[in-house]
C-alpha positions as CSV (number, residue, x, y, z in Angstrom):
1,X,-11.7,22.7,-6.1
2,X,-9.9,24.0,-2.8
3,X,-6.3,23.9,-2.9
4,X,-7.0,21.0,0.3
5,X,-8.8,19.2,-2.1
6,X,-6.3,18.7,-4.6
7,X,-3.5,18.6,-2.2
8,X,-5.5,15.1,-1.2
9,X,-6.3,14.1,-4.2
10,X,-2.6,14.4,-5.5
11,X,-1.0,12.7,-2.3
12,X,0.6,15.6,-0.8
13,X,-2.1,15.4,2.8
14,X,0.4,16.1,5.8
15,X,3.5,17.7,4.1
16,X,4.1,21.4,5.5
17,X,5.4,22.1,2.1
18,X,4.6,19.9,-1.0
19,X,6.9,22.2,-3.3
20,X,9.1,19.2,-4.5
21,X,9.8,18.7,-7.9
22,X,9.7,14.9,-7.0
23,X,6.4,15.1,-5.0
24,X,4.6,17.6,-7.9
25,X,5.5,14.5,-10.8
26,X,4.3,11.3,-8.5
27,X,1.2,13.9,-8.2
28,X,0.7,13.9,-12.1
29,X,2.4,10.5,-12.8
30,X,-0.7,9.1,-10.7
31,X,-3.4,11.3,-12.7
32,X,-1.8,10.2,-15.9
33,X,-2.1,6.5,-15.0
34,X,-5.7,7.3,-13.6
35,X,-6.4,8.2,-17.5
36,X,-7.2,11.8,-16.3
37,X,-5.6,13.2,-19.5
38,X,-6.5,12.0,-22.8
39,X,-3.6,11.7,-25.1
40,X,-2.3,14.7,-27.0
41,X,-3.2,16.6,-24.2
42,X,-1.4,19.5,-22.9
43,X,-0.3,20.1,-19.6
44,X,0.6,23.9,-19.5
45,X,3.0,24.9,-17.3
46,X,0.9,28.5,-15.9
47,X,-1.8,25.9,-14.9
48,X,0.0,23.8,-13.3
49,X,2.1,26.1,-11.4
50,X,-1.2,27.7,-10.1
51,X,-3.1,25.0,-9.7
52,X,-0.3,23.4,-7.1
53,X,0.6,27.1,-5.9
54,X,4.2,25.8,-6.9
55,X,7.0,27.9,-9.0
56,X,7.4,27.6,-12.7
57,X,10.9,25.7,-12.3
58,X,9.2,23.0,-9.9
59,X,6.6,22.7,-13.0
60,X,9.3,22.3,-15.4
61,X,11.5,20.0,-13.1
62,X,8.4,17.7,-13.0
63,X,7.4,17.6,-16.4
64,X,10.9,16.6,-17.6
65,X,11.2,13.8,-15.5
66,X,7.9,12.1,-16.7
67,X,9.2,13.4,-20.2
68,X,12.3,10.5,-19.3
69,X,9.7,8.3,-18.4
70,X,7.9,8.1,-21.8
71,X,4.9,9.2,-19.9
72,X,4.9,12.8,-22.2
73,X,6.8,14.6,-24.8
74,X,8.2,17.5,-25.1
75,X,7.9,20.0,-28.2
76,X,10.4,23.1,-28.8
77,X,8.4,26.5,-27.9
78,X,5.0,24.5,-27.3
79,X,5.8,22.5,-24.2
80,X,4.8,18.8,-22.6
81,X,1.8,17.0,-24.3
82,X,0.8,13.4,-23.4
83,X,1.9,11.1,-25.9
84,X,-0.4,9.7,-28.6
85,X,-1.6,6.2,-28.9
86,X,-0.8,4.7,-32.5
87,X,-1.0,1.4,-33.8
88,X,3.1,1.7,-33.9
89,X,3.4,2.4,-30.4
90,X,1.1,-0.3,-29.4
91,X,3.0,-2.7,-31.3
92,X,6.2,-1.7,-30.4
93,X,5.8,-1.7,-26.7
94,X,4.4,-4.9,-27.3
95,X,6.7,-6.6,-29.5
96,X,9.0,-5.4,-26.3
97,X,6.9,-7.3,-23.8
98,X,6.8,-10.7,-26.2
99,X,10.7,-10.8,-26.2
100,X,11.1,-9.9,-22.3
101,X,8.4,-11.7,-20.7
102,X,8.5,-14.4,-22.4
103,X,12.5,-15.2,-22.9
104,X,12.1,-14.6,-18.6
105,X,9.4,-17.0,-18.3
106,X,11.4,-19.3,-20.1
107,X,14.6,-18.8,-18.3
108,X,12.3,-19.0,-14.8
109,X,10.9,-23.1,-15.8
110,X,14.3,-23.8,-17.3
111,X,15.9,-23.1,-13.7
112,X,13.0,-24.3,-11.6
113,X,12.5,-20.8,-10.1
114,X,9.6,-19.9,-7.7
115,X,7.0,-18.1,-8.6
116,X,5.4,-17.5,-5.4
117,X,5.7,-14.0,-5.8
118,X,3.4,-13.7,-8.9
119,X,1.3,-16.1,-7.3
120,X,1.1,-13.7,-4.5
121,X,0.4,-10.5,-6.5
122,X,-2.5,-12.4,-7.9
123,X,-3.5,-12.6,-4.4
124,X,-3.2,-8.7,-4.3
125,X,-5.3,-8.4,-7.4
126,X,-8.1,-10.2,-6.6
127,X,-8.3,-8.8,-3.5
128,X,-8.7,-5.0,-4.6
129,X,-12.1,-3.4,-4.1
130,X,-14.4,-2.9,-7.6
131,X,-13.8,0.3,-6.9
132,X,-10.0,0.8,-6.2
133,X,-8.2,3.8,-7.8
134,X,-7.1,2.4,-11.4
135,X,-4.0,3.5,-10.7
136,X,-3.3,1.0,-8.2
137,X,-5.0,-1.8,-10.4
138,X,-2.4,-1.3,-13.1
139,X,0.0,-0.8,-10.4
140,X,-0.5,-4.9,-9.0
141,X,-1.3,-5.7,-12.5
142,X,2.3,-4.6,-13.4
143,X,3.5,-6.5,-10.3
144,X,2.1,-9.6,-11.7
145,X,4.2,-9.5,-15.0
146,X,7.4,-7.7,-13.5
147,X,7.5,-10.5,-10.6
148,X,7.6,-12.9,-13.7
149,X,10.5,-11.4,-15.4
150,X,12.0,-11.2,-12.0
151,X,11.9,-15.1,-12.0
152,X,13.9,-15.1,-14.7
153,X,17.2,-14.5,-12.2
154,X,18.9,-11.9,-15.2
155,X,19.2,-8.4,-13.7
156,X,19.6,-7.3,-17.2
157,X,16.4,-7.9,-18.3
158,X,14.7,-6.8,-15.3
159,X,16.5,-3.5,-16.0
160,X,14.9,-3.3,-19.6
161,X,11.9,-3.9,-18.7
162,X,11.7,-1.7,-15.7
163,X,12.3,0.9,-18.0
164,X,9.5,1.4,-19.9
165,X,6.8,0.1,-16.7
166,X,5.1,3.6,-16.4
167,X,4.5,3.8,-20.4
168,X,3.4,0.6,-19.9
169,X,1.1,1.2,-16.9
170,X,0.5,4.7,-18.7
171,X,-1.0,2.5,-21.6
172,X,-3.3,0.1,-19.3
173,X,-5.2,3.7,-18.5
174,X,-6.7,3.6,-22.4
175,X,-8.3,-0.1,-21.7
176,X,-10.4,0.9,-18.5
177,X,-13.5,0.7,-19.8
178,X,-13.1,-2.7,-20.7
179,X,-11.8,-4.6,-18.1
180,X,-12.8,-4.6,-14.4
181,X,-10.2,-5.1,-11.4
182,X,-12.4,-8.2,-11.4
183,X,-12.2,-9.5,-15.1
184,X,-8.6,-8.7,-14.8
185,X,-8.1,-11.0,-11.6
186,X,-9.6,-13.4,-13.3
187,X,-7.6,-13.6,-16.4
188,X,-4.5,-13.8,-14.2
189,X,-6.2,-16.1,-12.3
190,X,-5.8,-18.3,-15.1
191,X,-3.0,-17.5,-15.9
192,X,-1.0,-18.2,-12.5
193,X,-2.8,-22.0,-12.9
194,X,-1.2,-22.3,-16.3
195,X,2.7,-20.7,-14.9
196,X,2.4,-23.0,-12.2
197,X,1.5,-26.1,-14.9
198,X,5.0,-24.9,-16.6
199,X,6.5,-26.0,-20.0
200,X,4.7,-25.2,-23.0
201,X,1.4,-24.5,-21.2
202,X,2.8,-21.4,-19.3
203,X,4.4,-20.4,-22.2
204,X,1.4,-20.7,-24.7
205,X,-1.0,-19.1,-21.5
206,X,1.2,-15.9,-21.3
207,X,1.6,-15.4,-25.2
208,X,-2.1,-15.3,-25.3
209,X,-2.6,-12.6,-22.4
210,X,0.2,-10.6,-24.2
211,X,-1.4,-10.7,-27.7
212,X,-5.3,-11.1,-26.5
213,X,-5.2,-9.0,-23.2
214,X,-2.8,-7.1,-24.5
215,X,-2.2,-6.1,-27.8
216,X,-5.6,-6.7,-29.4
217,X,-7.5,-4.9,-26.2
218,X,-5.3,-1.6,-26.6
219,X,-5.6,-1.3,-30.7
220,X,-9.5,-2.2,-29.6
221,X,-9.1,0.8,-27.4
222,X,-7.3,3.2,-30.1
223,X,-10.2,2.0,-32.7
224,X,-13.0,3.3,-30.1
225,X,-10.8,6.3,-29.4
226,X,-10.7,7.4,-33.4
227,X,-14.1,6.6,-33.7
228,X,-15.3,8.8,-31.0
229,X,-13.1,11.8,-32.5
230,X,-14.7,11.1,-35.6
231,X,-18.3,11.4,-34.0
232,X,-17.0,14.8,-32.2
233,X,-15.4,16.2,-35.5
234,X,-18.9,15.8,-37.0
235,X,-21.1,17.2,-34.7
């Protein structure tokens, strides 16, 4: 691949000088959210500094700012990896999103607040291509739920959960194969009908895209995952 090539494909097209710690991590951010690393990966730092043509500190300045985002982890003397998927970390993140999403949503009908702007990132969704980067489907998928919470009118759990939204995004990467931009539009489809029905029916229609959509599609995900690393390990 020709250094123009990648430059395009990581977003730096038109900047004399994409040597930006800043610009090299939205590069690999995107990529990691594409599923272009499988977890436990490793993303050496020699390769990456070549790769780019960028310095070894730009590398490392990168890598430890989607090492804050929960997007990798850091090992002494071994370097950045991509996080695995376990059943834990499924169920923790998720756990997370029960509390968040739904105590917002109920905040949001208790006060009667608008919800025109999941309604419109709906719109967004079902308007992508079949073919659009999946990066940018997770991206208006996350809009969808973090417009929800936004509803809510408490900057203090907005905050929480805008804190883990690349893990979480990071984490939509391993269910690709199962859902298309269009299954997903539809599901929220639905669910926008159900939000806009209110009470219990909103409340009961988001639990069930948290838990079904959700949960059960990632440990679906980590089961085929296990089971294809079991088929390598044998061949």
């Amino acid at each position: 691949m020709t250094r123009k090539e990648i430059v395009s494909q990581s977003g730096f097209m038109d900047d004399p000088a994409p040597t930006s710690p800043n610009r090299l991590a939205d590069a690999l951010r995107r990529e990691l959210l594409n599923g272009a690393f499988p977890p436990g990966a490793r993303l050496k730092e020699e390769d990456l500094a070549a790769r780019f043509e960028v310095g070894r500190y730009t590398v490392r300045s990168a890598l430890r700012s989607l090492v804050s985002a929960g997007l990798l982890v850091h090992e002494t003397n071994r370097g950045a990896f991509v996080r695995e998927l376990t059943r834990e970390r499924i169920d923790e993140l998720f756990d997370f999103r029960a509390v968040i999403e739904l105590g917002s949503l109920r905040l949001a009908l208790e006060r009667g607040a608008d919800l025109g702007e999941a309604e419109s990132k709906v719109r967004e969704l079902e308007a992508l291509p079949t073919d659009a980067p999946w990066h940018l489907v997770t991206a208006t998928h996350g809009a969808i739920h973090h417009a929800i919470v936004r509803a809510s009118g408490n900057p203090r759990l907005l905050a929480a959960y805008e804190s883990c939204a690349d893990e979480l995004r990071f984490m939509c990467a391993f269910v690709q194969p199962d859902f298309s931009t269009e299954r997903l539009a539809t599901l929220h489809r639905t669910l926008m009908k159900a939000l806009h029905e209110g009470g219990e029916t909103a409340l009961r229609a988001l639990r069930h895209d948290l838990e079904v959509s959700g949960r059960g599609a990632m440990h679906s995900a980590l089961r085929r995952n296990e089971q294809e690393h079991q088929l390598a390990t044998m061949r």
